[in-house]
C-alpha positions as CSV (number, residue, x, y, z in Angstrom):
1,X,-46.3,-6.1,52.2
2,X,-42.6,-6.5,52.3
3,X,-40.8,-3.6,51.2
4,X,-37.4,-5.2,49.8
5,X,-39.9,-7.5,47.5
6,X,-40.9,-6.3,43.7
7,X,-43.8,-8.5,42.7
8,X,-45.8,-9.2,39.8
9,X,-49.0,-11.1,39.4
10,X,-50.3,-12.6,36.5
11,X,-48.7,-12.5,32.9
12,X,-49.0,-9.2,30.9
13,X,-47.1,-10.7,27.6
14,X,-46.6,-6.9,26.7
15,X,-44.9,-6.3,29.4
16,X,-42.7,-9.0,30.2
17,X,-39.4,-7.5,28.3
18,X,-40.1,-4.4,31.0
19,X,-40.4,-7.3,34.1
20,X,-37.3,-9.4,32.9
21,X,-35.0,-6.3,33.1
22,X,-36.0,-5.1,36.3
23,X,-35.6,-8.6,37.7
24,X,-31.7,-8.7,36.3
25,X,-29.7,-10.8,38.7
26,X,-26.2,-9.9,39.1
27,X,-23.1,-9.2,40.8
28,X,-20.4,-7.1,39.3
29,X,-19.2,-9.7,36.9
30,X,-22.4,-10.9,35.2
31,X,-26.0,-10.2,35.2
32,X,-28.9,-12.5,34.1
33,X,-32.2,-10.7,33.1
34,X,-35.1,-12.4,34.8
35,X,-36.6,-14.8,31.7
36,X,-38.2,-17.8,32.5
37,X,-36.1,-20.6,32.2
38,X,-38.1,-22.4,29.6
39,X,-38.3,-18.9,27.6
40,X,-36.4,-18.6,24.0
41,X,-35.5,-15.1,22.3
42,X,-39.6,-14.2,20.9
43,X,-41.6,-11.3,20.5
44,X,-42.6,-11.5,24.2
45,X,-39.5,-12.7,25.9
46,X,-35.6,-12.0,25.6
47,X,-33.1,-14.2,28.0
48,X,-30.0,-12.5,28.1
49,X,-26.5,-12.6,30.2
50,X,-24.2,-10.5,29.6
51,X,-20.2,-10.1,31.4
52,X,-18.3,-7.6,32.3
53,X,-16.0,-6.1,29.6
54,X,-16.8,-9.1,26.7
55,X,-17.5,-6.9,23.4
56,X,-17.3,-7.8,20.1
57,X,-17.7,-5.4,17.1
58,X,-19.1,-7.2,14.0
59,X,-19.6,-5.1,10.7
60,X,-23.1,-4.9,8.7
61,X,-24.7,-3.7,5.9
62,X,-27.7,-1.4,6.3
63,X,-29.4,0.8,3.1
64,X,-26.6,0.1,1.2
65,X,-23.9,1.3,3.9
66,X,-21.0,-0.8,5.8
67,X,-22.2,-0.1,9.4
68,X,-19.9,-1.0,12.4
69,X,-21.4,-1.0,15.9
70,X,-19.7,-3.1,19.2
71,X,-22.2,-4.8,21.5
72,X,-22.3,-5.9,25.2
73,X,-22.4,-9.7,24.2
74,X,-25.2,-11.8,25.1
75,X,-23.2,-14.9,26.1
76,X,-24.8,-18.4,26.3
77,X,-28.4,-18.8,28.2
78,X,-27.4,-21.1,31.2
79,X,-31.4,-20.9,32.2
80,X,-32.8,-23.7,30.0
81,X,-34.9,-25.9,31.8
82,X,-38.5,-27.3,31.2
83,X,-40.3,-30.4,32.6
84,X,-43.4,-32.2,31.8
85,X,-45.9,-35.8,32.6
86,X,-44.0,-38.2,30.7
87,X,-45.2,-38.1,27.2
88,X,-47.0,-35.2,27.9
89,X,-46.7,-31.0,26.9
90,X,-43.2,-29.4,28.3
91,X,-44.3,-26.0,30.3
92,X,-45.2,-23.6,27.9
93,X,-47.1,-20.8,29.2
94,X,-48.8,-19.9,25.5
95,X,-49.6,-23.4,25.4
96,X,-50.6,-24.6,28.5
97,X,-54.0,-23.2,30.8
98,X,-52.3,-20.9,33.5
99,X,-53.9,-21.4,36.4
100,X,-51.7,-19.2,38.9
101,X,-48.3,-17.2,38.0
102,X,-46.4,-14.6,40.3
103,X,-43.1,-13.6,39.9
104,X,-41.2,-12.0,42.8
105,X,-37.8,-10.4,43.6
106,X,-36.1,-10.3,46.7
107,X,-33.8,-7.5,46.9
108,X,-33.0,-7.6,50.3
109,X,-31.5,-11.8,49.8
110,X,-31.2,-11.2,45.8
111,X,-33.4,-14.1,45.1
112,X,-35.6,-14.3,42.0
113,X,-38.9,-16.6,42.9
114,X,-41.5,-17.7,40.4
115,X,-44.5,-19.5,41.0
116,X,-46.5,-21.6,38.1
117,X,-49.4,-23.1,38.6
118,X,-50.5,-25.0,34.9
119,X,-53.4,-27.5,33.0
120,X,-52.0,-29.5,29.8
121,X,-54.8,-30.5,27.6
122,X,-54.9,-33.9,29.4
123,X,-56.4,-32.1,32.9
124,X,-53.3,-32.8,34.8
125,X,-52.2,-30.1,36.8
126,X,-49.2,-29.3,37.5
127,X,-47.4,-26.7,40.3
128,X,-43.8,-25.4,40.1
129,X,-41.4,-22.8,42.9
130,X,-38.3,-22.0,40.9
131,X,-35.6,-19.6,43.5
132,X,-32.9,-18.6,41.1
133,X,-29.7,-16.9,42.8
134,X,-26.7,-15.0,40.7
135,X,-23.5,-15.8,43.8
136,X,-21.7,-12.8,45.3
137,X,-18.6,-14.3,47.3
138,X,-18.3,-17.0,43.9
139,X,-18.5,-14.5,40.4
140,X,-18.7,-17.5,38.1
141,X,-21.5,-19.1,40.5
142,X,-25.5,-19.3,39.6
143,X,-28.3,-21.4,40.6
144,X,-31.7,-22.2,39.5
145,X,-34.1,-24.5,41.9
146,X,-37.3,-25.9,40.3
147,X,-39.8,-27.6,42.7
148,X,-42.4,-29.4,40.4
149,X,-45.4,-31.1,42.4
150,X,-48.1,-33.4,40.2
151,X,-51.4,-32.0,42.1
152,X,-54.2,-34.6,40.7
153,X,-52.0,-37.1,39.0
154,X,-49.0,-39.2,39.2
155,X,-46.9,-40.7,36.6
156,X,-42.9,-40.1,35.1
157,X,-41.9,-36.1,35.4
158,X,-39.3,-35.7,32.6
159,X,-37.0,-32.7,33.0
160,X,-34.8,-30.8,30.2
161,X,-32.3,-28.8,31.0
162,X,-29.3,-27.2,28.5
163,X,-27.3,-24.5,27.7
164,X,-27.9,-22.7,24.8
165,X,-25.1,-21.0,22.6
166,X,-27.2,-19.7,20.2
167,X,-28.6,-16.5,21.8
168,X,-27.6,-13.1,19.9
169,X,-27.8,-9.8,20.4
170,X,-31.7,-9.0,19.2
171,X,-33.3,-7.1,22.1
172,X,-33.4,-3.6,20.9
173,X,-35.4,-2.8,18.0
174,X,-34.1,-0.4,16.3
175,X,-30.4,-2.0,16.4
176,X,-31.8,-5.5,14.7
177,X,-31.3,-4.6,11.7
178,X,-27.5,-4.9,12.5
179,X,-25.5,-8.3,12.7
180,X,-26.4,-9.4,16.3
181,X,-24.3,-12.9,15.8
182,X,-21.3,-12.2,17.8
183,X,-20.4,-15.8,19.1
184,X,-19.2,-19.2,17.3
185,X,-19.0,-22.5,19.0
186,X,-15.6,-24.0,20.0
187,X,-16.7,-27.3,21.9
188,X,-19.0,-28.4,23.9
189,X,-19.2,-32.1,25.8
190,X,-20.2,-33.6,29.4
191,X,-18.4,-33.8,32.4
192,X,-20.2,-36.2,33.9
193,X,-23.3,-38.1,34.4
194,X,-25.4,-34.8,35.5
195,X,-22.6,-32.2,33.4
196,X,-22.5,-30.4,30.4
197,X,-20.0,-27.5,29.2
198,X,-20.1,-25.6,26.4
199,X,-17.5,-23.2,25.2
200,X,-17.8,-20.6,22.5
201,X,-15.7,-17.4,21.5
202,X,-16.7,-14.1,20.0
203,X,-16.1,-13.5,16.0
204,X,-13.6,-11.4,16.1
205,X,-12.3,-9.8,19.9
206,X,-12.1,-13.8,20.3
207,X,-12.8,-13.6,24.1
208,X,-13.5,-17.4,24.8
209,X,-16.3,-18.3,27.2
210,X,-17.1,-21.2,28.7
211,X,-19.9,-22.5,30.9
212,X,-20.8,-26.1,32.5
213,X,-24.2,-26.7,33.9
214,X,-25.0,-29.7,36.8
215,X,-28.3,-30.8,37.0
216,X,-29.6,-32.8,40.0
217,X,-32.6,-34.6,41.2
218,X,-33.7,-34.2,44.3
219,X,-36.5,-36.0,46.0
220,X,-37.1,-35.7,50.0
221,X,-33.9,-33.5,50.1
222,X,-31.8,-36.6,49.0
223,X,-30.6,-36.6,45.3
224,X,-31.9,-39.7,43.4
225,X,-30.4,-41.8,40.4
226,X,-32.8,-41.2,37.5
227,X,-32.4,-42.6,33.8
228,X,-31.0,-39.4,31.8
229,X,-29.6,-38.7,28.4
230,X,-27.8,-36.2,26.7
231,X,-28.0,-34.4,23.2
């Protein structure tokens, strides 16, 4: 047992809201709750990232009643990333047998490792290590490192990866019935072959955020050329 790591075996779907925010990465200028990267906003999961001082105050009507409330902002998910045999089912955990899961955070190295271990409905299994760091020397720095190996069968892996600019603020209950839509897109675009940016602002404090996201392929610790395209 190592005292600096908080680990969780198995999935507890009830619980995972409780395990993403105690596995926040951050470091003074952002934070990243610990969602798995596939995950979108559902009953079970809510990926969030959130920066110092961006707030927006938007104005709703509740019962009858102009309500106005100001928010932490939820920026744009950097996280997105999902893989599957070619053809086959991308990683879905409610979807997919789950053969092993653990989920563990290193607060000594602040270093968020998950483990995945999956049958799609074809028998091929499937093993993933994701690391996912949040810098401290670089504020505007994060990583995420997904090791996928095909255990009984061999074929085309086909990855997705995005950034996704239409998160909202939807995590507390009791506050959903207020407007949680506090970003609009400006532009978004590639940079280069493996690059994609997206910029967006908030409705009305009009703080403009931008984010770009590199993915890479890496096979036998050299990167590879692989045929990619982007939406």
């Amino acid at each position: 047992m190592n005292a600096w790591v908080l680990a969780y075996d198995g999935l507890d779907p009830p619980g995972e809201r409780l395990r993403e925010a105690l596995c926040t990465l951050g470091n003074g200028y952002f934070a990243t709750r610990g969602a798995a990267p596939e995950a979108a906003a559902d009953a079970v999961h809510y990926p969030g990232t959130y920066v110092t001082g961006v707030y927006n105050r938007l104005v709703s009507r509740v019962a009858d009643r102009e309500v106005e409330n100001e928010d932490l902002v939820n920026v744009p998910n950097w996280l997105p990333l999902t893989f599957r045999p070619g053809g086959g089912q991308w990683l879905d955990l409610e979807q997919l047998e789950v053969l092993d899961h653990r989920q563990e955070l290193d607060l000594r190295r602040g270093v968020l490792t998950r483990f995945v271990r999956v049958r799609d409905r074809d028998g091929r299994v499937t093993r993933a290590t994701q690391r996912r760091f949040v810098h401290m020397a670089d504020p505007h720095l994060a990583g995420l490192e997904t090791t996928v190996v095909a255990e009984n069968w061999s074929g085309p892996l086909e990855i997705r990866s995005a950034l996704d600019g239409r998160v909202t603020n939807a995590g507390v209950e009791r506050y959903r019935a207020l407007d949680g839509r506090h970003l609009v897109p400006v532009d978004a675009g590639e940079a280069a072959d493996d690059t994609i940016w997206l910029q967006v602002a908030t409705t009305t404090s009009r703080v403009e955020i931008a984010q770009a996201a590199r993915t890479r392929i890496v096979r036998d610790a050299l990167a590879v050329a692989v045929e990619r395209r982007t939406v």
